[in-house]
N, C-alpha and C positions, 0 to 999 in steps of 0.2 A: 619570576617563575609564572606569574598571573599571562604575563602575556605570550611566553612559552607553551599554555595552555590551550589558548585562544588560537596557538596557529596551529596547534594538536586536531582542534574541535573543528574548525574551519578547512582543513584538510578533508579530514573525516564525514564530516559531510556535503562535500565537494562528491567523494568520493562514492558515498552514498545514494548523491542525487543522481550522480550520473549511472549506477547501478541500475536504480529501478524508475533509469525515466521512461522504461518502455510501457506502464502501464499507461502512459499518456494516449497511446495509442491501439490499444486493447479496447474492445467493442464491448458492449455493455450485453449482462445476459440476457440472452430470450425472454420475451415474457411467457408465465407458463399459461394463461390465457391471452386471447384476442379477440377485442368485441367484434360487434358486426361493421364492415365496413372499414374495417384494419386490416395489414398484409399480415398474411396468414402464413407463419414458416412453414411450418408441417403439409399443409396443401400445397405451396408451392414446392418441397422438397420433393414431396409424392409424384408432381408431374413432371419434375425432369428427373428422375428416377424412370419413369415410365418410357420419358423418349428418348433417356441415352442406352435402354436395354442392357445388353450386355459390358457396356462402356468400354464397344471397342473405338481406337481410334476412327473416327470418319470424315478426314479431306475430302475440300472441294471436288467437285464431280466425279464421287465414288460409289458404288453398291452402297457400303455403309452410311456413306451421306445422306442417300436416297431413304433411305429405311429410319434414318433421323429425322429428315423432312418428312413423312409420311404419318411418324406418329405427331409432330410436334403439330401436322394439319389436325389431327382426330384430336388434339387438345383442343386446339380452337375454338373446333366446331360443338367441342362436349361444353364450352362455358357460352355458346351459343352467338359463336363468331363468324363470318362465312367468309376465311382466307381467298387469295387468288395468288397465282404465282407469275411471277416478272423471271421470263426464260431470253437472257440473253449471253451471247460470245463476247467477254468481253476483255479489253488491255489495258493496264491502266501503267503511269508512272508517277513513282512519286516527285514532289518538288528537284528542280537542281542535281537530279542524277540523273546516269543511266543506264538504267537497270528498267525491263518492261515486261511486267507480268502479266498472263493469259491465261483464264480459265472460262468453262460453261459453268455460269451462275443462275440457279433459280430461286429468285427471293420469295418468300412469305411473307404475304403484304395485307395485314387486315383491319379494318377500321371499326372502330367503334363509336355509331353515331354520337354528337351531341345534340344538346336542346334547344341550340340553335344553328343552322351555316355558317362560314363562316372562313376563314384561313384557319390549318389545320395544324395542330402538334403531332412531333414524329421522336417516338419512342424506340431507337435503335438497339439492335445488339445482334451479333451473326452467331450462328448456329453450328458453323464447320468447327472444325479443330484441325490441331497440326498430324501429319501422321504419326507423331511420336504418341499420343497418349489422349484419352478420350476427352477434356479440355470440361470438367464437369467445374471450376476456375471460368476459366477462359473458353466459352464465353456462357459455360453452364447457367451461371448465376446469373449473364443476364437472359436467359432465354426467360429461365424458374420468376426473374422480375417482373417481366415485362405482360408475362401469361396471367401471376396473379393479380399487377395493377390492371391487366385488361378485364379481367373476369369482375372485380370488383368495379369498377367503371362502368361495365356492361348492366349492372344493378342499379347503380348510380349515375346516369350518365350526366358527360363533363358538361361543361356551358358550352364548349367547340369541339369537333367531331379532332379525333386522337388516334390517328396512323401507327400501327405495332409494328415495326419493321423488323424481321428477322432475315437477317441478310447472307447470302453464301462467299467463300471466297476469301473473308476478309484475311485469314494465316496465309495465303501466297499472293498477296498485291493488293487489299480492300478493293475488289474487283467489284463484291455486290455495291457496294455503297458508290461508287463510280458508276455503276447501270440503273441505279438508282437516280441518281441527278435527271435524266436524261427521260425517268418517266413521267406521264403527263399529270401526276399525282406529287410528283415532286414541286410543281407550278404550285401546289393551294399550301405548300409549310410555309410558316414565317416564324419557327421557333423548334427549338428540338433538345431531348435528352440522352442523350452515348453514355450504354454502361459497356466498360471494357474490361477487362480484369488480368494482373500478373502474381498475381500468389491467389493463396488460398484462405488466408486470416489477415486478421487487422479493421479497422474503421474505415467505410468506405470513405474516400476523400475525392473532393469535389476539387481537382488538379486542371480546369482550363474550363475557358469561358468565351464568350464571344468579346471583340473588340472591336468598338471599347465596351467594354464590362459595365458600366453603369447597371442599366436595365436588367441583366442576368445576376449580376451581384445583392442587387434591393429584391430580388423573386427568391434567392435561397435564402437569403438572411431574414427571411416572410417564413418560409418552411420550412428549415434546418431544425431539426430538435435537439439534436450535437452536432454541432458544425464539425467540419475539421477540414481545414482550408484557411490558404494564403495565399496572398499576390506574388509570393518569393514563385510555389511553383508553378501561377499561372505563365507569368515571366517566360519562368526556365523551358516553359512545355514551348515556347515559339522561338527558344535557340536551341533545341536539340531534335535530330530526325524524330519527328511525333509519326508513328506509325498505327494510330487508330480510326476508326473511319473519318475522325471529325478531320482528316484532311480534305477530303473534297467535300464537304458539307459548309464549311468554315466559309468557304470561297461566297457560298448565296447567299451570307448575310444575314443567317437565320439567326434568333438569341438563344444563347444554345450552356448547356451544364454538362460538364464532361466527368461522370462516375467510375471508381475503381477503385478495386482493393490489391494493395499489394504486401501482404507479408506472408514470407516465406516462399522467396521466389525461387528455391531450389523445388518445389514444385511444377512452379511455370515450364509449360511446352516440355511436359515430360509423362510417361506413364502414371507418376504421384498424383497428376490431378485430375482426381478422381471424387467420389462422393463420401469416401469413409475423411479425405484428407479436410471437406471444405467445411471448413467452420460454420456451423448451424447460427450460435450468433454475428458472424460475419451477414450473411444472407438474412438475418435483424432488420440488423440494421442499416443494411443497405437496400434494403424491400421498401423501411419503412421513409428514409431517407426518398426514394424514386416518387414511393406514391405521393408526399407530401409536396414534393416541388412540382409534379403532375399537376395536381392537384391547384398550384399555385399558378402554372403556366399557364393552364386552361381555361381558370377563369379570366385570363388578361387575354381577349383577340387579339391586341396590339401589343405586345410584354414590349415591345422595342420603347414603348409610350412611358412606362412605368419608370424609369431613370433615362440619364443620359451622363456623357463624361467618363471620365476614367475616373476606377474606386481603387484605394490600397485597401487589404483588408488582410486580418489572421483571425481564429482563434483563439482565445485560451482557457488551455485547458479543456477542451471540446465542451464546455460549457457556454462560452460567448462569443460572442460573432463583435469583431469593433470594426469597423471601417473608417472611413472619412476620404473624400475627393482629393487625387494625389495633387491640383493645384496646392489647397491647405494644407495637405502635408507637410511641404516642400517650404511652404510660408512659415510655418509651425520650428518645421528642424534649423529652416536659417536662423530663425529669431532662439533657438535653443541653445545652436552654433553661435552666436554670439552672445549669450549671455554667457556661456560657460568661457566664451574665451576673456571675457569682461573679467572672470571672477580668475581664472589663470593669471592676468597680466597682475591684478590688485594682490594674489596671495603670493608674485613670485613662482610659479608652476609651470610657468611657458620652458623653463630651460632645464634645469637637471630634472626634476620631476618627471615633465613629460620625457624626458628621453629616459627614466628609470622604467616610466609605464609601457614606453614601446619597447627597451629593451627585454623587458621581463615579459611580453606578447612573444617576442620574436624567438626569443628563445625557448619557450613552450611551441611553437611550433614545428621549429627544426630540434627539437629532441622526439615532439612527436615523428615527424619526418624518417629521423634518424633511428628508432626504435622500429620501424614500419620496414626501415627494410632490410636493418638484421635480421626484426624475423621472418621477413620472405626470401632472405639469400639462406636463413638454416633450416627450412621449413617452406619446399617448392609450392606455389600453384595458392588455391584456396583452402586453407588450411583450417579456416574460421569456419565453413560450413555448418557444422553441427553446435556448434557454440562459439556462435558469431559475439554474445557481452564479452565472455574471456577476453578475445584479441582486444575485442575495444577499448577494456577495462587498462588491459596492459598500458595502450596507448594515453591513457587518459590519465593514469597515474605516472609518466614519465612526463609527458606535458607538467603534471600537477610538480614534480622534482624539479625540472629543468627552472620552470614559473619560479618556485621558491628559491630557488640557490640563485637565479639571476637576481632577483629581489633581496635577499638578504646580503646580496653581494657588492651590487648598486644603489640601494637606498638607505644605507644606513643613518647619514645625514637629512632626510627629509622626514619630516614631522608627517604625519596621518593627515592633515586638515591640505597639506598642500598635494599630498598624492592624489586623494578620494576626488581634488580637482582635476589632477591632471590624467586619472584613469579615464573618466567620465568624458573628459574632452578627446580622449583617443578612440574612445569607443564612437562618438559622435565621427569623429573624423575619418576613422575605418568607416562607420553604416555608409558614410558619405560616399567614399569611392566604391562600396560595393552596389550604392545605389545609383550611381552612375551607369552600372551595367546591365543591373535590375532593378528599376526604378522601386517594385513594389519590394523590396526590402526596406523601405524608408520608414513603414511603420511598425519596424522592430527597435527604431531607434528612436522612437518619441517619449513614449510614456515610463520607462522607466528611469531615460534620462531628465526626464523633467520634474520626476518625484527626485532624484538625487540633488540636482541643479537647485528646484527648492530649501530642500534641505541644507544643501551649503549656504545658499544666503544666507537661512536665518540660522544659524547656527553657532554664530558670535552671543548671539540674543537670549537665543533658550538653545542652548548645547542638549537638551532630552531631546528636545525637538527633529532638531537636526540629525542628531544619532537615529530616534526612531525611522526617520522618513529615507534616512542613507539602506537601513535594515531591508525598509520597504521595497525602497530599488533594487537591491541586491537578490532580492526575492523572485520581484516578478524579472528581472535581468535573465534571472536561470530558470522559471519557469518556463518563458518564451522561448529561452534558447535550446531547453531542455526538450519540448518537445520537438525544433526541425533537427535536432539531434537524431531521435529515436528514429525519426522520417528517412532520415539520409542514411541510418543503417541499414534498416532494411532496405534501400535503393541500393547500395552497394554491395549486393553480392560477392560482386566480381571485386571488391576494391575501388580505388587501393583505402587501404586502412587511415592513413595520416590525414585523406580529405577531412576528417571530421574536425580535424585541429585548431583550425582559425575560430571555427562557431563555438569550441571548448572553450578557447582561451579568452574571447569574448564572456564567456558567460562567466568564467573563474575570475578576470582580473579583477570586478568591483569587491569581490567579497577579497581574496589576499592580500589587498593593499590595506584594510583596516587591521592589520597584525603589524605590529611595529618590525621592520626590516630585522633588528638586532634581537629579535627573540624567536627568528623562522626554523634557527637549526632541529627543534625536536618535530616539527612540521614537517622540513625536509627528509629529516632519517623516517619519517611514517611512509612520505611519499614513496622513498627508496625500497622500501620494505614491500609497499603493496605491488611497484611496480616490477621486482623481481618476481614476485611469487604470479602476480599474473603474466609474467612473460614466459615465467616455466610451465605455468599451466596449459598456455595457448601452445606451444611447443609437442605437447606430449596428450593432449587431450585426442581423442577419435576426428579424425577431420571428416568424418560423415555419421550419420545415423540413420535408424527407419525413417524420422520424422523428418530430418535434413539430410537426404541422399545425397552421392557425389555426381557427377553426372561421368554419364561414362560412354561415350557412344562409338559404337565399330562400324567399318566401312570395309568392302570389296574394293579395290578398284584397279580397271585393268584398262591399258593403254594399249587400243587394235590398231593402232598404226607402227609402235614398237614392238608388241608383241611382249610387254612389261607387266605387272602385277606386282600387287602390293597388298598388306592389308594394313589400315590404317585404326588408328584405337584415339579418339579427343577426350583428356583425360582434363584438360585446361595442364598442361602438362605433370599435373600430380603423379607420382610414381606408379607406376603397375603393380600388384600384389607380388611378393616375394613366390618364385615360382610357378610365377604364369607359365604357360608354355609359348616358345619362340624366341627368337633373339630380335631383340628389339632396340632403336634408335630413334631418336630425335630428329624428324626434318617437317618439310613441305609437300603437297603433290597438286596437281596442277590443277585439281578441280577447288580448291580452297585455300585461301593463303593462312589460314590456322596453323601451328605448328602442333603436330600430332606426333606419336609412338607409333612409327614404320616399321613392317617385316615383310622379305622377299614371302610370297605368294605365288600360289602353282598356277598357270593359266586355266580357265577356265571359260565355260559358252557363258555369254552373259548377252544380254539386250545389246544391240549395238541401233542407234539412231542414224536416220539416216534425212536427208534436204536434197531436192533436186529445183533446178531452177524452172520456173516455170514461163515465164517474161521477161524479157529485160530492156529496156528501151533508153537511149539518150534521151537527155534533158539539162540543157544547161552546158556547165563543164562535166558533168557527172553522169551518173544512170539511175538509174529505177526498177529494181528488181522485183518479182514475187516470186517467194517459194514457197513450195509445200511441205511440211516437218514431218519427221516419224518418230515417236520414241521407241520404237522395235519390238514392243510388247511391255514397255519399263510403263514406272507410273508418270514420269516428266522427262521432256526433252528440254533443253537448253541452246543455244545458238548464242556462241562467244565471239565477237568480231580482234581484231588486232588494235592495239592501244595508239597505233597511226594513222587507222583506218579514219576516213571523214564520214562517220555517219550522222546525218542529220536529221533524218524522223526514221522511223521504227515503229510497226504495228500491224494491225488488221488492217486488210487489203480495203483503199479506199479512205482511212481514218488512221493511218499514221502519226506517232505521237513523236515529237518534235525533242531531239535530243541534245543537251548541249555538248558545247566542246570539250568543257574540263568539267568533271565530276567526279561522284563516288559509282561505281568501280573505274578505274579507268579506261577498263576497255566494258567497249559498250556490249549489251545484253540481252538476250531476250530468252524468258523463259517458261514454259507452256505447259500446268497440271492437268490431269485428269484423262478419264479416257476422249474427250472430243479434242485432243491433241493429236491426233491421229490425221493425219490429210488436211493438219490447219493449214493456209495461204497467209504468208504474213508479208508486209510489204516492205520494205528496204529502199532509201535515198542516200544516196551515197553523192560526196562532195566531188569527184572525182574518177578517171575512167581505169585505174592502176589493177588489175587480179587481185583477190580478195582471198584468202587463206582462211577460212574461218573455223573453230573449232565447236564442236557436237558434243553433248554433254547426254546418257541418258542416265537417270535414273531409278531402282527398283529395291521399293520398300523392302525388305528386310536380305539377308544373307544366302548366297552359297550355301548348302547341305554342310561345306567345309569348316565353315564360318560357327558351326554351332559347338567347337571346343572350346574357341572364346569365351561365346556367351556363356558356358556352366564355367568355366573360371573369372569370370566378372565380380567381385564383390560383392555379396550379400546387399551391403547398402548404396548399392550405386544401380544407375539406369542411365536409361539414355534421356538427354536432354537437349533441344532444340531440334534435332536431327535426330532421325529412328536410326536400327542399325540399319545399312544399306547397300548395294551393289551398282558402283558407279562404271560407267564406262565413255570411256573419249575415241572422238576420231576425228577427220579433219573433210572438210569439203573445200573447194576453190575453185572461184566462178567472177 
């Protein structure tokens, strides 16, 4: 009955841990004072309060942008700064696609001497927002950083003169940060700080660094006061499309810290973020976070000097910064990997043990799997929105069932002393292959396998010993994994839910396998019990709120070559409210391959865009075109080519950017915000001499007159998100 108990308790707080491991990543409150020479929230809230005005949305090269930039100059110049502006047309693309975005960008560019010359630090962050929603998030928080470490600076000045980059452009292509490279002020960095932001709460996290990391690694872990940072996501930021400016920055080699906060990104690039939504203590401690590694960069002219090599490094618990060179790492985990396998082969653990530990993994995963997409085939779209714990919980508690019933099921003959070997050797041998793929995942699997690994040796010897030090591991096992836990939910908005599974069942195995197999059953029925009741929760709870909207964006769009209309509603397919008005259906339309809620549409005048060729000349086997765009009065034009077409640069007339064969989208792109999209000349190389069909895309931020029934039946708690509502229109040119 004792150890019936034990698998009760061990559940239970399984259960618990995974409950509230979100304060891991909860910011610490404000201080209600701040001496002299500390980021000051309240003054820095006051000034972007002051430049976002009204907080209406303001895209690159807009009225409203303009009226942004204007007051964000009269900050400057109030903390006794004297900005200049870098006005250029510029295109940029990003890596391995082809897709090429155009806008007129004016950066604000101001320096704040140091006390000596020198190579200069460049403190980035842009200023535009999306048209969807004034971006007081993204990139509010860092305009409000960057003003109050310049003001304070400006008091104190640095050891090296300290470039404030406020940059234009960056939501339709990081255009300013691209015009940037290329001015003569961008010659004197040799180090930089990027604050970028996707939500509006949480701990700012230091998510990407220059490579190799050495030198940027040893300069935060000098000024982090809570760290919160890991080599898992600096890794991950150089396998997935990183769309922040530190793409073209990256390339000159500067030593560079990459800042952001992301919780609660049903916020992100929507109406919501705004200044009632942005976490006061977020903008804490991510102020105080800025100035301190400021502060740390500046006094090193040479940061690149300060390390070298490549660093694995985590957190824990935003209290400690560990590192160590991934060479010793790697030395560290072989020599861990064979002790534990030393002590497998001597206890017998190599053969039904480990296969007890990997079946009772596998199984927690694919029941996690399998509960994930019940409840997404009975419960459309994102459902978790508003109470994102609920779904996860569900999930975490069917892992935590499936874990125990494989476990009680398969292990009944193995004794505790040959498990607790063959868990620890599985967990070693998983970190192994994930670290294959992300190196710096390697020092997740050191330190607490090596207090367990101890612990087994001596445990013949002093059994308290062993016992204590297995408790140990098991502790810091789920704390480490507890917090990229919390990390990855809030990353996962969108889903899907079951990702979290493998990191769960890692952090569960060491502590279930000290309950003896043959006494899991009142464990199991706990498990059973929570995972029902949170799966009916997630099922039935609001899948939006004020504080987590759904997103909900509408579109016009009218096809003038067919003479066709549509309106279109991106719901991420969640249901329409009972009684909307129209008949509605599930499809495609041709300006986005999203699947949206379509209804026939009355035609209507709308912006039609318009390309006339203006040169074309052979070259090669192919031609070389320029044209000049119109968006017809819209806010963007677009220019869609055919997915056969050979196009191989694409751009500004003169400076054409070089497109590959195969990428993301597959037909290649180009597309042009703002009003100096008007009469742009963009140049075109084409592989080949074949007529060229291309399709016109424009643009025009908000609806139809007609359009505004929608929006008053729109949901209380939903808005639009990534995309305003809109009035698109296509046509076709061929040249």
């Amino acid at each position: 009955m004792a150890a019936g108990w034990r698998g009760l308790l061990v559940i239970a707080l399984l259960l618990a841990g995974f409950a509230v491991k979100g304060v891991l990543v909860m910011p610490a409150p404000a201080p209600a004072h701040v001496a002299s020479g500390e980021f000051d929230t309240s003054r820095a809230l006051g000034r972007l309060k002051r430049i976002l005005g009204d907080q209406r949305p303001h895209p690159v090269d807009s009225d409203a942008d303009d009226a942004v930039r204007s007051r964000l100059i009269a900050e400057l110049k109030a903390i006794g700064l004297q900005p200049r502006v870098q006005d250029a047309m510029d295109c940029s693309t990003m890596p391995r696609t082809r897709f090429v975005s155009c806008s007129h960008v004016r950066n604000v560019i101001a320096t704040v001497p140091g006390r000596a010359a020198g190579p200069q630090l460049l403190l980035n962050a842009h200023y535009d927002s999306t048209p969807t929603g004034p971006g007081a998030g993204d990139d509010g928080l860092g305009v409000a950083t960057l003003l109050e470490v310049g003001s304070i600076l400006k008091k104190s000045p640095p050891a090296r003169p300290v470039i404030l980059l406020f940059n234009e452009g960056e939501e339709f292509g990081l255009n300013g940060a691209h015009a940037f490279v290329v001015d003569p002020q961008a010659r004197l960095v040799n180090s930089l700080i990027n604050i970028d932001n996707r939500g509006v709460t949480g701990i700012p996290a230091m998510y990407e660094t220059s490579d190799p990391n050495g030198a940027a690694l040893k300069l935060y872990a000098q000024a982090s006061r809570r760290p919160f940072a890991n080599s898992i996501s600096t890794d991950f930021a150089k396998l997935i499309p990183n769309t922040t400016d530190v793409v073209f920055f990256k390339p000159r080699g500067w030593t560079l810290l990459n800042y952001g906060i992301i919780g609660n990104e049903t916020r992100y690039h929507s109406p919501g973020d705004n200044l009632a939504a942005l976490d006061r203590n977020s903008v804490a401690e991510a102020g105080g976070e800025v100035l301190a590694a400021t502060r740390a960069m500046s006094a090193n002219p040479n940061p690149a000097d300060v390390g070298t090599g490549r660093i694995v490094f985590t957190d824990i618990a935003n209290r400690f910064l560990i590192s160590m060179p991934l060479t010793a790492a790697i030395v560290a985990f072989l020599l861990l990997l064979a002790g534990a396998l030393i002590l497998a082969w001597r206890s017998r653990a190599l053969g039904r043990p480990l296969l007890v530990a990997a079946g009772t993994t596998v199984a927690g995963v694919a029941g996690a799997w399998i509960v994930s997409l019940v409840l997404t085939s009975l419960r459309a779209a994102d459902f978790w929105r508003a109470y994102p714990l609920v779904a996860y919980l569900a999930v975490y508690a069917v892992l935590l069932i499936a874990m125990s019933a494989a476990y009680a099921r398969m292990g009944r003959s193995v004794d505790r002393e040959r498990m607790r070997v063959a868990a620890w050797l599985l967990v070693l041998i998983l970190g192994g292959a994930m670290s294959l793929a992300l190196p710096g995942a390697i020092i997740f699997f050191l330190f607490a396998p090596a207090i367990a690994i101890v612990g087994i040796a001596v445990s013949e010897r002093v059994p308290r010993l062993g016992s204590a030090l297995a408790l140990a591991a098991i502790l810091l096992q789920f704390l480490m994994f507890a917090e990229l836990l919390a990390a990855v939910e809030m990353l996962l908005i969108d889903g899907p839910l079951w990702a979290v599974a493998p990191l769960a069942a890692l952090a569960a195995l060491p502590a279930l396998i000290e309950v003896d197999a043959n006494a899991m059953r009142p464990a199991t029925a706990l498990a059973a019990v929570a995972s029902v009741g949170f799966a009916i929760a997630a099922l039935v709870v609001p899948r939006a709120s004020a504080e987590r909207p759904l997103g909900f964006s509408i579109d016009y769009f009218r096809d003038a070559g067919t003479n066709k209309a549509d309106w279109a509603i991106a719901t991420k397919q969640a249901p329409l409210p009972t009684g909307f008005p129209g008949k509605w259906r599930k499809g495609q339309l041709p300006y986005n391959g999203r699947t949206r809620w379509i209804a026939d549409a009355p035609l209507l005048q709308t912006p039609v865009a318009r390309a006339r060729v203006v040169a074309s000349s052979p070259t090669g086997a192919g031609r070389r075109l320029r044209l000049a765009l119109s968006p017809g009065g819209a806010n963007s034009v677009a220019i869609r080519f055919p997915a056969d077409a050979k196009v191989l640069a694409l751009g500004l007339v003169g400076a054409a950017l070089p497109i590959p064969a195969k990428g993301e989208p597959d037909k290649a792109l180009l597309r042009c915000t703002g009003r100096s999209c008007e009469g742009l000349q963009i140049e075109l190389l084409v592989g080949d001499r074949r007529p060229i069909t291309a399709e016109l895309f424009s643009t025009r931020f908000g609806l139809p007159a007609q359009g505004g029934q929608f929006q008053a039946a729109r949901p209380a708690n939903a808005q639009p998100q990534y995309t305003p509502d809109s009035t698109i229109t296509r046509t076709t040119i061929r040249f």
